[in-house]
Each structure stands twice: as C-alpha cells, then as structure tokens.
C-alpha positions as MATLAB code, in Angstrom:
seq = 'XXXXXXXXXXXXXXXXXXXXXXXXXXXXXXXXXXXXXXXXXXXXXXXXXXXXXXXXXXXXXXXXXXXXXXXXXXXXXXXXXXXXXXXXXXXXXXXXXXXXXXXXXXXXXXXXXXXXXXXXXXXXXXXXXXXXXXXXXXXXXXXXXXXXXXXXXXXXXXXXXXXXXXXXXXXXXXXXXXXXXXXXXXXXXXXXXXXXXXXXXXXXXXXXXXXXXXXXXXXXXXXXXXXXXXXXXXXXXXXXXXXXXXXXXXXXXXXXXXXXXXXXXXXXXXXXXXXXXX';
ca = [
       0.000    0.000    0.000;
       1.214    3.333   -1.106;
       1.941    6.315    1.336;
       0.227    9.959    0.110;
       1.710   11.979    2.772;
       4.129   14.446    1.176;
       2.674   13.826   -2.163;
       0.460   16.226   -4.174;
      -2.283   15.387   -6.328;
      -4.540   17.651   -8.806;
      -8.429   17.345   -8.032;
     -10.826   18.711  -10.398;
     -14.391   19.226   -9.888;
     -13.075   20.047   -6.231;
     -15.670   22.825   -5.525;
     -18.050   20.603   -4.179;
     -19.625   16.590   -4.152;
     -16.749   13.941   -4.318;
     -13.904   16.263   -5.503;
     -14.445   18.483   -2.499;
     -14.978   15.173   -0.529;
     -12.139   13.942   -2.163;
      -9.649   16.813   -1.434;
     -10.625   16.443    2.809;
      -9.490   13.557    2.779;
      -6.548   13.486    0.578;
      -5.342   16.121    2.950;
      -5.777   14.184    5.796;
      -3.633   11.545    4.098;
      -0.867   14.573    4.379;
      -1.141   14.901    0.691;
      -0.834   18.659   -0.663;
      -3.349   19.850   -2.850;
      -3.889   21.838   -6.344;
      -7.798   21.756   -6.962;
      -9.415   23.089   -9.930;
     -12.906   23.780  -10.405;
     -15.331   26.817  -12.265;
     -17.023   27.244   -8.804;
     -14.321   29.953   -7.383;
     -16.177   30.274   -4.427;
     -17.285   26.853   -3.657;
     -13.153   26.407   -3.725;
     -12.288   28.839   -1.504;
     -15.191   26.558    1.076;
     -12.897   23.526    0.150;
      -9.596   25.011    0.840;
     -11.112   26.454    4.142;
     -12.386   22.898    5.521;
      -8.814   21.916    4.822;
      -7.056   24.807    6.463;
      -3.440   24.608    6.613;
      -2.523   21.200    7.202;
      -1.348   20.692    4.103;
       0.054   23.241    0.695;
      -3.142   24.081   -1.171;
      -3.727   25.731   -4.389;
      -6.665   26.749   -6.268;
      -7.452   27.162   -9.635;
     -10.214   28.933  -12.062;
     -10.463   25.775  -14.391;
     -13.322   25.020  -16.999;
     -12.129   21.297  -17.777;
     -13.755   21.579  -21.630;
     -11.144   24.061  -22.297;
      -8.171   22.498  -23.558;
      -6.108   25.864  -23.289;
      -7.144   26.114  -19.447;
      -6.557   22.367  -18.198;
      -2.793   23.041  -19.975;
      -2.433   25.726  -18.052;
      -3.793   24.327  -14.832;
      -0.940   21.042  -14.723;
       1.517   24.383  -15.432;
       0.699   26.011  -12.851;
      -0.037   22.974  -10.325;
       3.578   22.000  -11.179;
       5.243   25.557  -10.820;
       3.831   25.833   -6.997;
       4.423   22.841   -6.051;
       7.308   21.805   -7.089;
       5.999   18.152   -9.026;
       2.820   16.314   -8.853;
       2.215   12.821   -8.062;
      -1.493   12.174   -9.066;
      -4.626   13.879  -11.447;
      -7.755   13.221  -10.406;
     -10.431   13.540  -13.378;
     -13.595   13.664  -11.379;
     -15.221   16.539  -12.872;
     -18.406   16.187  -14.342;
     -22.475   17.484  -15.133;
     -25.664   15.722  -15.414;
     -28.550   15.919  -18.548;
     -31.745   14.711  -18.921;
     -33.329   14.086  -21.804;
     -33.499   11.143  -24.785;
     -30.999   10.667  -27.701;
     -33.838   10.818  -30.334;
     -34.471   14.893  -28.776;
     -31.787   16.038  -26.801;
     -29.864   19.213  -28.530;
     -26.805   18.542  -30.008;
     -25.146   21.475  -28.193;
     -26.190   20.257  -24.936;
     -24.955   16.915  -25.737;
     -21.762   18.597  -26.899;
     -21.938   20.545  -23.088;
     -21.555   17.134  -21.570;
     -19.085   15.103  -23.475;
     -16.919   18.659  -23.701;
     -16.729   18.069  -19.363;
     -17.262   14.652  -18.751;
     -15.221   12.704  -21.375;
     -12.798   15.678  -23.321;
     -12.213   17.519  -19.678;
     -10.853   13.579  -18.531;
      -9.049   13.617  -21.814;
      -7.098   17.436  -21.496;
      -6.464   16.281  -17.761;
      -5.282   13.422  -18.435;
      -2.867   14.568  -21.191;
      -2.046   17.643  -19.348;
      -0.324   15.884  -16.566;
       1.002   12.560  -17.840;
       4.225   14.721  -18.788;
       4.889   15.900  -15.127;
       3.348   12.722  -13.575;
       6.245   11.098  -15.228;
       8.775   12.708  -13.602;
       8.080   11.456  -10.442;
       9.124    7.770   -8.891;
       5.220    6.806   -8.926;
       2.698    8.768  -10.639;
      -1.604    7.822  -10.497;
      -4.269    8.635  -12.851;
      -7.580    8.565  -11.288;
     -10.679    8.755  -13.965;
     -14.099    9.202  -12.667;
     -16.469    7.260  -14.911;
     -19.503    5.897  -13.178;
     -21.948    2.741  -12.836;
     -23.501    4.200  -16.175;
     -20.456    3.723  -17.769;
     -21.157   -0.261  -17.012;
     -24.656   -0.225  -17.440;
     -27.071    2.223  -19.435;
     -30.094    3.861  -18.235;
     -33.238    5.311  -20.923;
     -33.134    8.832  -20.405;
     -29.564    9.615  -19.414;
     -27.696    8.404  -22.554;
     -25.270   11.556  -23.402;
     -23.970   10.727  -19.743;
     -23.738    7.041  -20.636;
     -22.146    8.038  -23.359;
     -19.300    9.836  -22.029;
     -19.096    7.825  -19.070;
     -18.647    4.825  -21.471;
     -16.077    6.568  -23.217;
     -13.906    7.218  -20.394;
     -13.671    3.641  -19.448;
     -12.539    2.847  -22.682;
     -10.270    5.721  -22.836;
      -8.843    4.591  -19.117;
      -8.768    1.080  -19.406;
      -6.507    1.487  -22.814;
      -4.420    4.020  -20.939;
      -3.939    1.119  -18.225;
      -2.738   -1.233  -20.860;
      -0.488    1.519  -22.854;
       1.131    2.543  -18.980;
       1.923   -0.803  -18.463;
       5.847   -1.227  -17.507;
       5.655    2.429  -17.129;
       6.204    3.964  -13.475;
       2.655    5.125  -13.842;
      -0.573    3.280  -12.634;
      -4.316    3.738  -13.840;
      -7.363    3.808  -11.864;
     -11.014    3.369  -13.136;
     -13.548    4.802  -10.661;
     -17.151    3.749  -11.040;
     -19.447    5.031   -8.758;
     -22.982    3.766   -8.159;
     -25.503    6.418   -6.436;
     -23.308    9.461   -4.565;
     -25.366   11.579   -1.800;
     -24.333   15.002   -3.975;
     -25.323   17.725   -5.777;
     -25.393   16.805   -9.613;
     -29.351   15.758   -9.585;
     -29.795   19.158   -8.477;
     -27.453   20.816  -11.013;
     -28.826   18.181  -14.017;
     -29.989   20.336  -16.914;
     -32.902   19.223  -17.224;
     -34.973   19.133  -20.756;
     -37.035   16.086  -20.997;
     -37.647   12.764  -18.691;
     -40.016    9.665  -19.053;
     -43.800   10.278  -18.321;
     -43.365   14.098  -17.792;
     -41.824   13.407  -14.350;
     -40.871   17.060  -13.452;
     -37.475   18.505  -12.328;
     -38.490   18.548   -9.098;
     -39.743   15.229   -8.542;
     -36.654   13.818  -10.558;
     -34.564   15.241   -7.948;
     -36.488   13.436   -5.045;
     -36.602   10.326   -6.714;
     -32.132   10.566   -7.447;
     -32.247   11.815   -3.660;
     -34.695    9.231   -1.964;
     -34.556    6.485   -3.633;
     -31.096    5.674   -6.076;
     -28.287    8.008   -4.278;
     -27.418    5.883   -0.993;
     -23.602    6.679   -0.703;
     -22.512    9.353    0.872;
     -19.792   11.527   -0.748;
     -17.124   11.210    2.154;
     -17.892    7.233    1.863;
     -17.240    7.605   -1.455;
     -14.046    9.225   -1.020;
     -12.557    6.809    1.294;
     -13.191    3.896   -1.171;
     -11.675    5.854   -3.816;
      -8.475    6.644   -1.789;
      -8.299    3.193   -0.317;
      -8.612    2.045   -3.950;
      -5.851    4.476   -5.361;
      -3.605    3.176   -2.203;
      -3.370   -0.153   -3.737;
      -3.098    0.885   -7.235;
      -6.615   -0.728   -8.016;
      -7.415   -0.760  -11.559;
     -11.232   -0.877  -11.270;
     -12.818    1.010   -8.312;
     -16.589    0.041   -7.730;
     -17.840    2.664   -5.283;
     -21.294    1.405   -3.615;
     -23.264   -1.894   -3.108;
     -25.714   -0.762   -5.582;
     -21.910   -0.298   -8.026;
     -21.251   -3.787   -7.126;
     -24.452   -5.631   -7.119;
     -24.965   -4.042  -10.954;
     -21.317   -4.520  -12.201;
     -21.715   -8.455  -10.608;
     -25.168   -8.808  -12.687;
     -23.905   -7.332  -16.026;
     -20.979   -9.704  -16.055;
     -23.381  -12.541  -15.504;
     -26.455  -11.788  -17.627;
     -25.256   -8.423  -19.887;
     -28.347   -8.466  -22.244;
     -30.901   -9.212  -19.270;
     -29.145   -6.881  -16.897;
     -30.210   -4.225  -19.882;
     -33.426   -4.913  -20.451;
     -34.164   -5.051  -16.479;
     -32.601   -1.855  -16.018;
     -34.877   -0.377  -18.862;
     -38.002   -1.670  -16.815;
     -36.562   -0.544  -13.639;
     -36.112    2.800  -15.081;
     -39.673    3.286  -16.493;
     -41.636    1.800  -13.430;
     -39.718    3.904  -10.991;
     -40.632    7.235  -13.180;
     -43.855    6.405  -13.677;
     -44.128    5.501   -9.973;
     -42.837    8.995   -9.037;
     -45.203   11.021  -11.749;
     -47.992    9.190  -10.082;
     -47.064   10.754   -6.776;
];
C-alpha cells in the first residue's frame, strides 16, 4: 500500500460533491493539494475545511477548455514543485433522450465529462512522469457499465472514459505510472440538483426527478465515497466500484449483460412512472 503523505495530487471538480470530498481527505492523508474547479467560491469553502494542514492551491479551471486544463498542470507543477497524481472527477448531469436532446447540450456534456478527462489526463502525464510513482484517477460511473433510458449523453461519455482509461492502463503498463477506473454507483451530492434538465419519461418534473435521485437511487454518501476511492488508489486498483448498488450491478452485467439491460430499462420506467404518479 502506497503512502500519500508528502505527495500532491490535482483534483478537479473540487468545488463541491466527491472532488471536495475527495480533497478532505486526501489532505488528511498529508497529501498537498492543487484543486481546480469553475465554482471559485465553492473552492475557496474547500480550501477552508482543509485549512493549513497541508500546501493548497486553487485554480479557475473550466475542464472543456483544452487551453485552461494546460495551463492548470503548469501552474499545479510551478507551486508545487511536481505532482504525483490527477484526479479527473469533474463532471455534469442531462436529462433528456438521444432521439431529442440538442446537439449542443450533448456537446456541453461530453466537452466536461469525457474531453475535460481527456485534457487532464494529457495535461499531466508529462509531469506525472517525472516522479518515482505517478496515479491517474478517472471518474467514470456505474452508467459507464450499465445504461439507463433517459440519461444516454452521460452514458455516453461515461462509457467513453472507461474505454479511454482502461486502454491508458494497458499503454502505462511497464511504465512507473498506474491507472485507476472509478465507477461510482448512487453518490449523496449535488449533480441531480445541477442536471440540466430538458425532458424525462412520463413528464416526471425537475423537481420530482430530484427526489426520486435523492430518496430512492443516491445511498452513498460523498465522504464514503471518497474513502473507497483513496483506499482504492492506495493499492493501485485498476477498477474502483464505489457502492453496493456499483457492485451488485457490475456483478449482474458480467453474468447476464443483455438481461441486466433490459431489467434496467423496466426498472427505469416503473420507478418514473411511480414517481409522476405521486
């Protein structure tokens, strides 16, 4: 198992959720911190939870801008010194279906939640190779295991950035660097809330969407989350399920990969239609 103290790793997405989660307890690890998020002032709130135990920057970052993520790993690297670890765990919600969601919302998305993983990624694999261990943490999620009707953009790029990790896994292989996968199920946060929000089945509203994410499918609670991710990263774990509902699905799509599919599709429509009826 590999010691963080002294170390420093980039977080984006840190503002809030399971970067912000993510940074508290990287910090109490010892690790030093360079976090990244658009959400200036919802950094400054992490940095302040973490105090001074550890060196913390912060850092204006929109992750769908190549030209800023680039300059983010520069200046991560000029303050402190080197950098041991990115964390890609930035990312947005959108509901609607593939036959009517916009194209420039759909390009929204997969501009954050697969190209922002991408310009991270390729932004600090330079530096991270300098070092006598470097990590790359990618956040994709249960939906990038399993689809769900009415969420497909985020399948989408959550799809994609398994593929894109698990190839990086096998090109880093020899290499002093290691590869993480993180795939969480349900997360206690704030992304239902922030979802832009177009269409969903049987005219459930935006409000009862929320509740039903909320009550009923986000069990985990961010911190949790965190720790599972860090324990994973620790022991240079390829795949990191985070969740018994993560677990239970990944377990039942390796089984039964068509059923799991068409369950999941049932699942998805009672539950809404369950909650419109409310």
């Amino acid at each position: 198992m590999k010691n963080l103290a002294n170390k420093v790793a980039a977080v984006t997405g840190a503002a809030s959720g399971i970067g912000r989660a993510l940074a508290v307890n990287l910090a109490a690890e010892g690790c030093h911190l360079a976090l990244a998020d658009i959400d200036e002032a919802g950094l400054q709130e992490t940095a302040a939870l973490i105090g001074t135990r550890v060196k913390v920057s912060t850092h204006s970052v929109d992750v769908s801008d190549r030209e800023q993520v680039f300059r983010f790993a520069e200046e991560a690297e000029c303050i402190h010194g080197n950098v041991d670890m990115i964390i890609n765990n930035a990312g947005v919600a959108l509901g609607d279906f593939l036959e009517t969601v916009p194209l420039e919302d759909f390009e929204w998305l997969m501009g954050i939640n697969f190209w922002g993983v991408v310009y991270g990624t390729m932004a600090f694999l330079p530096f991270l190779k300098t070092r006598p261990e470097g990590h790359v943490v990618n956040i994709s999620s249960i939906n990038g295991i399993l689809p769900n009707p009415n969420n497909g953009p985020y399948c989408s790029a959550k799809f994609a950035v398994k593929g894109y990790t698990e190839t990086l896994a096998q090109e880093m292989q020899g290499t002093t660097i290691h590869v993480s996968c993180v795939h969480p199920g349900g997360i206690k946060t704030n992304i239902a809330r922030n979802t832009r929000f177009n269409r969903a089945m049987y005219s459930l509203t935006r409000e009862k969407s929320i509740c039903l994410y909320e009550e009923e499918l986000f069990k985990t609670t961010a911190d949790k989350a965190a720790q599972i991710i860090i324990a994973g990263i620790k022991r240079n774990r390829r795949r990191i399920m985070v969740g018994t509902d993560a677990k239970v699905v990944d377990l039942i799509t390796r089984i039964f990969p068509v059923t799991a599919v068409i369950l999941c599709t049932w699942f998805s429509r009672f539950i809404a239609w369950s909650y419109a009826r409310k």
